[in-house]
Backbone as a chain_set.jsonl record, in Angstrom:
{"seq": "XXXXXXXXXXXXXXXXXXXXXXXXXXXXXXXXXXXXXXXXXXXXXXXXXXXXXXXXXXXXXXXXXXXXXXXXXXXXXXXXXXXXXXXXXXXXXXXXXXXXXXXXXXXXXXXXXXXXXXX", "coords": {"N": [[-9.748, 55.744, -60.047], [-7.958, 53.554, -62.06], [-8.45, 51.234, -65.079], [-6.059, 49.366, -65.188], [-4.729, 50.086, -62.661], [-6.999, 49.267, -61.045], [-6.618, 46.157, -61.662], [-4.476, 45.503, -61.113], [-4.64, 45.764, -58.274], [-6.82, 43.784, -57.983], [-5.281, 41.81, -58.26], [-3.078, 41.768, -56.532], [-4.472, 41.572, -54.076], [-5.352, 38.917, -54.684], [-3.051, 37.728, -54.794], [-2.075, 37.994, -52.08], [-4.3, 36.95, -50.758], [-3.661, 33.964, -51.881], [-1.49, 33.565, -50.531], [-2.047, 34.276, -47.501], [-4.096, 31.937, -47.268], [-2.207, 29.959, -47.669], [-0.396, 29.79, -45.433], [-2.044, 29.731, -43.575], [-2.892, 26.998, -43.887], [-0.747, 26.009, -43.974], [-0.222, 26.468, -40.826], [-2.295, 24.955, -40.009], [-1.464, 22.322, -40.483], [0.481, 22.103, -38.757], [-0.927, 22.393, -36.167], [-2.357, 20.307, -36.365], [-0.776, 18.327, -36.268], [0.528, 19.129, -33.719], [-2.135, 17.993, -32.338], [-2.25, 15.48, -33.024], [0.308, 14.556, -32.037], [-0.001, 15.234, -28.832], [-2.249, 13.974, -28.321], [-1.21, 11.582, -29.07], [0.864, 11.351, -26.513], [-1.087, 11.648, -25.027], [-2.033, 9.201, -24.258], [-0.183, 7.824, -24.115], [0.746, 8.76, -21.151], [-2.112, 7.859, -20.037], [-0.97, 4.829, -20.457], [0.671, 4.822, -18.707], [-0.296, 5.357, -16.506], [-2.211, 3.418, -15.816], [-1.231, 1.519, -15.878], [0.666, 1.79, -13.296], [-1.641, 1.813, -11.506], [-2.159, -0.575, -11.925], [-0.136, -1.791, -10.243], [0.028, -0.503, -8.187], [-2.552, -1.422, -7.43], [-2.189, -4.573, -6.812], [0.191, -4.395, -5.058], [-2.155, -3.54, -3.041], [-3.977, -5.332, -2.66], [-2.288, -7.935, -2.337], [-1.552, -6.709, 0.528], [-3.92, -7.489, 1.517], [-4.209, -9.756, 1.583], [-2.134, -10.492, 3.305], [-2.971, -9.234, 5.518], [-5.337, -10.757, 5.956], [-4.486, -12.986, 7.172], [-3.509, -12.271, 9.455], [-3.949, -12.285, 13.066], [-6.71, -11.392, 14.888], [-7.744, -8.826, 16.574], [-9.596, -9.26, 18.612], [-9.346, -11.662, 19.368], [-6.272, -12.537, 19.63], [-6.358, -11.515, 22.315], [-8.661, -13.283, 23.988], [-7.056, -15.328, 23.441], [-4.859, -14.793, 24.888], [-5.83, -13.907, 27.535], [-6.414, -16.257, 28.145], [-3.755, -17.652, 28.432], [-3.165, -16.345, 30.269], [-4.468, -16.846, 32.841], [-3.969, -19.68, 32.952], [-1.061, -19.518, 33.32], [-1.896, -18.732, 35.989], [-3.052, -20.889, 37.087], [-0.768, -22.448, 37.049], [1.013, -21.348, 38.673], [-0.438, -21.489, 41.047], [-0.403, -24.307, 41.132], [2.39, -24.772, 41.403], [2.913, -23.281, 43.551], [1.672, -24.961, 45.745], [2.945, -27.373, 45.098], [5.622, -26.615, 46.298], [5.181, -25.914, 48.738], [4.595, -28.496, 49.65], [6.426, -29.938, 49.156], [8.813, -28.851, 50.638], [7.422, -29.116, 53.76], [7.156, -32.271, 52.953], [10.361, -32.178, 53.53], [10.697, -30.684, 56.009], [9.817, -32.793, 57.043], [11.273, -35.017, 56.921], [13.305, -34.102, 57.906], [12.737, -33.701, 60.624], [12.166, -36.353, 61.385], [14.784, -37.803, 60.47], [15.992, -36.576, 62.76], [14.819, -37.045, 65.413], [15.285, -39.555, 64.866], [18.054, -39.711, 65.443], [18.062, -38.582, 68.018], [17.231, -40.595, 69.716], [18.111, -43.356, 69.424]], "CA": [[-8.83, 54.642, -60.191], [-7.646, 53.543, -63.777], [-8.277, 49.708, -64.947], [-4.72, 49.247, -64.601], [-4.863, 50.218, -61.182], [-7.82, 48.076, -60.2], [-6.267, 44.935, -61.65], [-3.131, 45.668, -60.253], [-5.318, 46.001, -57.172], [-7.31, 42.591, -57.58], [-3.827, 41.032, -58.134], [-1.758, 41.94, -55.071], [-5.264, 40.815, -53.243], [-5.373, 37.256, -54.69], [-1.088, 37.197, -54.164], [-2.499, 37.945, -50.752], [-5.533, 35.425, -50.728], [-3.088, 32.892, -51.824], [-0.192, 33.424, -49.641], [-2.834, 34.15, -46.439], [-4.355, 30.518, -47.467], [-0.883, 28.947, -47.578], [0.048, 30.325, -44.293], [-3.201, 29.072, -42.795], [-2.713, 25.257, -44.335], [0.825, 25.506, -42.923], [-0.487, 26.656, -39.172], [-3.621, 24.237, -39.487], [-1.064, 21.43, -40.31], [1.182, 22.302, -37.626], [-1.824, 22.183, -35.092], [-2.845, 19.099, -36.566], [0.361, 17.386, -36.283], [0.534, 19.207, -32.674], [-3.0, 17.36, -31.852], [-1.716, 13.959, -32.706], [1.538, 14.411, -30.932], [-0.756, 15.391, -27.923], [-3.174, 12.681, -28.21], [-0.346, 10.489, -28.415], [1.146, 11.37, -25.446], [-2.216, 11.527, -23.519], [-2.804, 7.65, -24.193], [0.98, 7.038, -23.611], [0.668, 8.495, -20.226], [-2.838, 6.928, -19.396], [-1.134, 3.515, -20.272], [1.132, 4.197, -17.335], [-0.745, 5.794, -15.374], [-3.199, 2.198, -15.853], [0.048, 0.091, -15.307], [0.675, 1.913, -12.406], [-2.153, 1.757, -10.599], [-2.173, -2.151, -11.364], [0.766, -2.039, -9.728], [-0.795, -0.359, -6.711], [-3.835, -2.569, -6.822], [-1.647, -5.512, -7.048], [0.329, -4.123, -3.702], [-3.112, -3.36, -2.156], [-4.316, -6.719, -2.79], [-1.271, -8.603, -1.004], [-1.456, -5.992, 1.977], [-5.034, -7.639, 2.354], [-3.984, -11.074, 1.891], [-1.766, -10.513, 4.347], [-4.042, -9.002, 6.468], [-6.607, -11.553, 6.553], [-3.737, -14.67, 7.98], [-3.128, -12.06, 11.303], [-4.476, -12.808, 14.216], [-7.957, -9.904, 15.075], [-7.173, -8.17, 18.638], [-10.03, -9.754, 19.568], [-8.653, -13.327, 19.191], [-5.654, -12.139, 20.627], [-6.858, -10.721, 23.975], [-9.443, -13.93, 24.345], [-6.172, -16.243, 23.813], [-3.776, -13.85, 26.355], [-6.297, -14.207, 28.776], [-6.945, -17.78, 28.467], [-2.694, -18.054, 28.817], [-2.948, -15.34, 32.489], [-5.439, -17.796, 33.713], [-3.513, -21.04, 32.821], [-0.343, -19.276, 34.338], [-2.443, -18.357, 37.624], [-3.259, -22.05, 37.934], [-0.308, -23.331, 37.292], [1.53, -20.476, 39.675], [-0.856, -22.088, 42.064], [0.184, -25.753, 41.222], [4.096, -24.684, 41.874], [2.978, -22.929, 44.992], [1.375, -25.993, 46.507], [4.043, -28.566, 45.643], [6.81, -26.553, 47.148], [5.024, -26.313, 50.407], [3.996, -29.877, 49.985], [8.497, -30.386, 49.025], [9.145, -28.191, 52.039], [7.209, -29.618, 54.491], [7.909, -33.095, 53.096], [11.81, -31.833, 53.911], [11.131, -30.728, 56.972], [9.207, -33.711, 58.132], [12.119, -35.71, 56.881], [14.858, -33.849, 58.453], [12.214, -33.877, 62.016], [12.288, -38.186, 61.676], [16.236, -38.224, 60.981], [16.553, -35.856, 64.332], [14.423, -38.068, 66.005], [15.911, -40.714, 64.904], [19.416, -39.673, 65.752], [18.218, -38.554, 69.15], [16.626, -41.88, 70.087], [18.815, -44.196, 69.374]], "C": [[-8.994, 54.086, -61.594], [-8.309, 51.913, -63.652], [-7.492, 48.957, -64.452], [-4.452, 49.028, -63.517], [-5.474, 49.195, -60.266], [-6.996, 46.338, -60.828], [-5.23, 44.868, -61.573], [-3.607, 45.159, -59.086], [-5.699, 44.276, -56.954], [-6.311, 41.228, -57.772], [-3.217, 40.513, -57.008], [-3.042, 41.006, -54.009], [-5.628, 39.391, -53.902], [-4.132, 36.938, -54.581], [-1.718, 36.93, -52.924], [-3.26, 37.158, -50.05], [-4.452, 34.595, -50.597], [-2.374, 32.361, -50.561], [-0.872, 33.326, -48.019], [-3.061, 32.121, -46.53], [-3.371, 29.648, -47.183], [-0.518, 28.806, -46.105], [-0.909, 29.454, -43.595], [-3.243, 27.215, -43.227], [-1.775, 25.066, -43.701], [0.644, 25.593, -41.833], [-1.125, 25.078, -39.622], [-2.68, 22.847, -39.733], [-0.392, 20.785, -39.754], [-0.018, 21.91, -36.43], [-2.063, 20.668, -35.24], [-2.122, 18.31, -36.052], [0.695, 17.467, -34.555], [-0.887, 18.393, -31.238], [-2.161, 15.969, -31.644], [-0.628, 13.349, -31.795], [0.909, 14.323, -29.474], [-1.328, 13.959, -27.693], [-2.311, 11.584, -27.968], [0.681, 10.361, -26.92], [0.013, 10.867, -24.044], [-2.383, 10.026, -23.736], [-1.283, 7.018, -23.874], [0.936, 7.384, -21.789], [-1.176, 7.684, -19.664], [-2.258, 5.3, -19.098], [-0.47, 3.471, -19.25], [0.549, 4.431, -16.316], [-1.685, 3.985, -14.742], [-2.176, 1.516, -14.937], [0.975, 0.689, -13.845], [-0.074, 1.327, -11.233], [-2.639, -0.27, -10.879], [-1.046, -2.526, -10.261], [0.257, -2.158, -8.122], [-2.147, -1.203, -6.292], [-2.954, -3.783, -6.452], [-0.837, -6.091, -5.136], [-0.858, -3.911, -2.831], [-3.228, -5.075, -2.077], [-3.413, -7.739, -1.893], [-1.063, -8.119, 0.394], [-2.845, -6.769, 2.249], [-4.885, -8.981, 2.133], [-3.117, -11.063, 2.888], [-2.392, -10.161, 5.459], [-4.812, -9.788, 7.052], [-5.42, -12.908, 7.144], [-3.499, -13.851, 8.985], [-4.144, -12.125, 12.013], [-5.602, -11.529, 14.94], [-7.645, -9.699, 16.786], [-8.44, -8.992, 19.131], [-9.7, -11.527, 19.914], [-7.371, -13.469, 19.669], [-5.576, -12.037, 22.202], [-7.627, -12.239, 24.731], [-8.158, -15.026, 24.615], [-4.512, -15.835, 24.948], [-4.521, -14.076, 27.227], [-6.928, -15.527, 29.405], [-5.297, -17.915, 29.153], [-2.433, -17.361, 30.32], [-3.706, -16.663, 33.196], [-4.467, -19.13, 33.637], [-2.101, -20.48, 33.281], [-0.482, -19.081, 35.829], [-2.623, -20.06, 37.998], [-1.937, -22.513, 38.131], [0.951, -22.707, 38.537], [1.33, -21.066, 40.919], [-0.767, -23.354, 42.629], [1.705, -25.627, 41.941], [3.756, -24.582, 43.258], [2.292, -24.156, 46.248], [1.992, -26.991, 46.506], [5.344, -27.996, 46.16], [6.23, -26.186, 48.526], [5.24, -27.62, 50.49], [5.865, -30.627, 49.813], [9.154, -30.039, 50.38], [8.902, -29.163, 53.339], [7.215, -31.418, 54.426], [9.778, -33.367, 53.518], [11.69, -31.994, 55.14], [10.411, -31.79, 58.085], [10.55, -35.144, 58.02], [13.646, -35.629, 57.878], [14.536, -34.298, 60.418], [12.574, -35.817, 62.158], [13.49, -38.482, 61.843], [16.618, -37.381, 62.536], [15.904, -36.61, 65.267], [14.906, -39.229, 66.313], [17.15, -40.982, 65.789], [19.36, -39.897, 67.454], [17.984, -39.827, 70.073], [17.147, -42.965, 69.856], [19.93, -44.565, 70.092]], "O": [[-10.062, 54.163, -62.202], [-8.616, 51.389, -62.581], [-7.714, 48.094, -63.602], [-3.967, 47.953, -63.163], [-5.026, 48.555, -59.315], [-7.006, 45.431, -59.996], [-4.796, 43.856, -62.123], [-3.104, 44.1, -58.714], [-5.152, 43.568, -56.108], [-6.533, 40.046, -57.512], [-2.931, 39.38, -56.621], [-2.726, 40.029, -53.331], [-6.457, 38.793, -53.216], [-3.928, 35.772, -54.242], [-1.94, 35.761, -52.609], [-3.007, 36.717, -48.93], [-4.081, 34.328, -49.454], [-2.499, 31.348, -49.872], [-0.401, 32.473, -47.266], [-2.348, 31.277, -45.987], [-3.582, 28.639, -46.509], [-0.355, 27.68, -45.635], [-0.49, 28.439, -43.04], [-3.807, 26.416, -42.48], [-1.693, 24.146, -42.887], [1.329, 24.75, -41.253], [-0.38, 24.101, -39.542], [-3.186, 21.959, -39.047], [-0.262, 19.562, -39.785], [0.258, 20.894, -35.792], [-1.958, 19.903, -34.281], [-2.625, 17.467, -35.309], [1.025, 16.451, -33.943], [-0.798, 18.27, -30.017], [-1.631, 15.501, -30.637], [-0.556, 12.308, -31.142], [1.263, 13.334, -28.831], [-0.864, 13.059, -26.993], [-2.431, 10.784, -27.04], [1.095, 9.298, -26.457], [0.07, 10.271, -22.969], [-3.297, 9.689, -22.984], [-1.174, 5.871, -23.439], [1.073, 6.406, -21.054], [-1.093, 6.876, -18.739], [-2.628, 4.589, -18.164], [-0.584, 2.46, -18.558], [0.755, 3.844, -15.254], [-1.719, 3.566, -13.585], [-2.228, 1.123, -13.772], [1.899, 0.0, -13.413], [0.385, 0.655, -10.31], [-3.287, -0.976, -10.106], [-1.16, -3.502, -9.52], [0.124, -3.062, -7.297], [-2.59, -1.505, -5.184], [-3.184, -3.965, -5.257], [-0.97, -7.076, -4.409], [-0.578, -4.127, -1.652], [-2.502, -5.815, -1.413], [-3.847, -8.255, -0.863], [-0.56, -8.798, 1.289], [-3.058, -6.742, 3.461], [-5.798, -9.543, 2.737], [-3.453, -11.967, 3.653], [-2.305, -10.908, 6.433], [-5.085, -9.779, 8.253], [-6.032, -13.883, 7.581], [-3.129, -14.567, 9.916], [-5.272, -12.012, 11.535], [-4.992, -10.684, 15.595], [-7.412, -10.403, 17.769], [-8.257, -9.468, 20.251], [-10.039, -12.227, 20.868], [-7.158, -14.558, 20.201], [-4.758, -12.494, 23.0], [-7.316, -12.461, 25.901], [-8.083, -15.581, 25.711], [-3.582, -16.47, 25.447], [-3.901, -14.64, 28.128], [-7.543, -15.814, 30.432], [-5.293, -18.253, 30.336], [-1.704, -17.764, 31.227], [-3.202, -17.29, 34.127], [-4.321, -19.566, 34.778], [-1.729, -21.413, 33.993], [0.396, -19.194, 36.685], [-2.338, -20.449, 39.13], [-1.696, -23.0, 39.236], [1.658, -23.487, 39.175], [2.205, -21.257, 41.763], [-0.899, -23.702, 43.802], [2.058, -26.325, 42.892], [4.091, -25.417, 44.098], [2.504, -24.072, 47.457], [1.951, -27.733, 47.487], [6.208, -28.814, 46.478], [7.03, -26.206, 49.461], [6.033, -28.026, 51.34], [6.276, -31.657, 50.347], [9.864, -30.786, 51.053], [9.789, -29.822, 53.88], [7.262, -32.027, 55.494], [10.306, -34.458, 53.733], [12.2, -32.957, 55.713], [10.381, -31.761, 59.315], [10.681, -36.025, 58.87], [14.502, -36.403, 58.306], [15.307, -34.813, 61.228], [13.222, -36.305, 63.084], [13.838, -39.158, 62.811], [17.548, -37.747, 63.255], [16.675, -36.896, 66.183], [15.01, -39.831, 67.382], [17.361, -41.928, 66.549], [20.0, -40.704, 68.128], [18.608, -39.951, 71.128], [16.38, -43.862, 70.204], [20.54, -45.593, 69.798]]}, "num_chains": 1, "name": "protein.A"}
Protein backbone atom coordinates (compact mmCIF):
# COMPACT_ATOMS: atom_id res chain seq x y z
CA UNK A 1 0.00 0.00 0.00
CA UNK A 2 1.39 3.43 -1.33
CA UNK A 3 1.31 6.65 1.14
CA UNK A 4 -1.33 7.92 -0.96
CA UNK A 5 -3.30 5.03 -0.33
CA UNK A 6 -2.85 4.94 3.42
CA UNK A 7 -3.87 8.56 3.82
CA UNK A 8 -6.58 8.19 1.62
CA UNK A 9 -7.24 5.29 3.97
CA UNK A 10 -6.85 7.28 7.38
CA UNK A 11 -9.18 9.87 5.73
CA UNK A 12 -12.32 7.97 4.72
CA UNK A 13 -11.77 6.45 8.50
CA UNK A 14 -11.89 9.82 10.33
CA UNK A 15 -14.98 10.93 7.53
CA UNK A 16 -16.22 7.78 9.18
CA UNK A 17 -15.17 8.54 12.91
CA UNK A 18 -16.80 11.81 12.42
CA UNK A 19 -19.98 11.00 10.77
CA UNK A 20 -20.30 7.60 13.24
CA UNK A 21 -19.85 10.29 16.25
CA UNK A 22 -22.49 12.60 14.76
CA UNK A 23 -24.91 9.86 14.33
CA UNK A 24 -24.33 8.72 17.90
CA UNK A 25 -24.84 12.53 19.44
CA UNK A 26 -27.98 12.62 17.27
CA UNK A 27 -29.38 9.01 18.71
CA UNK A 28 -28.00 9.87 22.33
CA UNK A 29 -29.99 13.20 22.03
CA UNK A 30 -32.99 11.62 20.79
CA UNK A 31 -32.90 9.11 23.82
CA UNK A 32 -32.26 11.87 25.99
CA UNK A 33 -35.06 13.94 24.90
CA UNK A 34 -37.08 10.44 24.83
CA UNK A 35 -36.05 10.05 28.75
CA UNK A 36 -37.41 13.40 29.71
CA UNK A 37 -40.55 13.02 27.72
CA UNK A 38 -40.87 9.68 29.72
CA UNK A 39 -40.06 10.96 33.03
CA UNK A 40 -42.44 13.55 32.35
CA UNK A 41 -45.16 11.54 31.73
CA UNK A 42 -44.33 9.11 34.64
CA UNK A 43 -44.79 12.06 37.27
CA UNK A 44 -47.79 13.36 35.18
CA UNK A 45 -49.47 10.09 35.61
CA UNK A 46 -48.37 9.51 39.33
CA UNK A 47 -49.98 13.02 39.99
CA UNK A 48 -53.23 11.42 38.94
CA UNK A 49 -52.88 8.44 39.91
CA UNK A 50 -52.21 10.46 43.74
CA UNK A 51 -55.35 12.65 42.96
CA UNK A 52 -57.16 9.74 42.34
CA UNK A 53 -56.69 7.78 45.02
CA UNK A 54 -57.46 11.00 47.24
CA UNK A 55 -60.42 10.84 45.65
CA UNK A 56 -60.97 7.24 46.69
CA UNK A 57 -59.72 7.87 50.18
CA UNK A 58 -61.94 10.79 50.42
CA UNK A 59 -65.05 8.34 49.26
CA UNK A 60 -63.70 5.70 51.72
CA UNK A 61 -63.63 8.06 54.47
CA UNK A 62 -67.44 9.24 54.10
CA UNK A 63 -68.52 5.46 53.58
CA UNK A 64 -67.08 5.20 57.25
CA UNK A 65 -68.58 8.25 58.52
CA UNK A 66 -71.51 7.02 57.43
CA UNK A 67 -71.04 3.88 58.78
CA UNK A 68 -70.34 4.77 62.22
CA UNK A 69 -74.20 6.99 62.63
CA UNK A 70 -76.03 3.25 61.66
CA UNK A 71 -77.46 1.49 64.05
CA UNK A 72 -74.89 -2.23 64.95
CA UNK A 73 -77.29 -5.45 64.49
CA UNK A 74 -76.67 -5.87 67.81
CA UNK A 75 -78.48 -2.67 68.96
CA UNK A 76 -80.97 -3.43 66.58
CA UNK A 77 -82.07 -6.94 67.65
CA UNK A 78 -81.78 -5.78 71.61
CA UNK A 79 -84.25 -2.75 70.58
CA UNK A 80 -86.74 -5.25 68.24
CA UNK A 81 -86.96 -7.36 71.04
CA UNK A 82 -87.54 -4.88 73.64
CA UNK A 83 -90.56 -3.52 70.94
CA UNK A 84 -92.04 -7.83 70.63
CA UNK A 85 -92.16 -7.70 74.33
CA UNK A 86 -93.84 -4.23 74.72
CA UNK A 87 -96.31 -5.39 71.88
CA UNK A 88 -96.97 -8.81 73.87
CA UNK A 89 -97.91 -6.68 76.87
CA UNK A 90 -99.76 -4.41 75.39
CA UNK A 91 -101.62 -7.32 73.09
CA UNK A 92 -102.33 -8.49 76.58
CA UNK A 93 -103.63 -5.05 77.87
CA UNK A 94 -106.20 -4.93 74.67
CA UNK A 95 -107.08 -8.50 75.38
CA UNK A 96 -108.16 -7.84 78.94
CA UNK A 97 -110.10 -4.62 78.39
CA UNK A 98 -112.22 -6.07 75.68
CA UNK A 99 -113.29 -8.89 77.87
CA UNK A 100 -113.55 -6.47 80.69
CA UNK A 101 -115.89 -4.03 77.53
CA UNK A 102 -117.67 -7.26 76.69
CA UNK A 103 -118.64 -8.45 79.76
CA UNK A 104 -119.28 -4.90 81.00
CA UNK A 105 -121.88 -5.03 77.73
CA UNK A 106 -123.22 -7.96 78.53
CA UNK A 107 -123.82 -7.24 82.14
CA UNK A 108 -125.46 -4.09 80.94
CA UNK A 109 -127.66 -5.50 78.36
CA UNK A 110 -128.49 -8.60 81.42
CA UNK A 111 -129.75 -5.34 83.97
CA UNK A 112 -131.77 -3.58 80.99
CA UNK A 113 -133.51 -7.26 80.38
CA UNK A 114 -134.08 -7.47 83.83
CA UNK A 115 -135.15 -4.43 84.08
CA UNK A 116 -137.60 -4.55 81.24
CA UNK A 117 -138.84 -7.88 82.51
CA UNK A 118 -139.61 -6.67 86.03
CA UNK A 119 -141.28 -3.88 85.71
Amino acid sequence: MTDQELIALKERVAALDRLFTAQLSAQDEKVQLALSSAEKAITKAEIATEKRFEGVNEFRSALSDQASTFATRAVVDTQLEALRDRVGDLSGQVSRLLIALLLTVVGALISTIVYIVTR
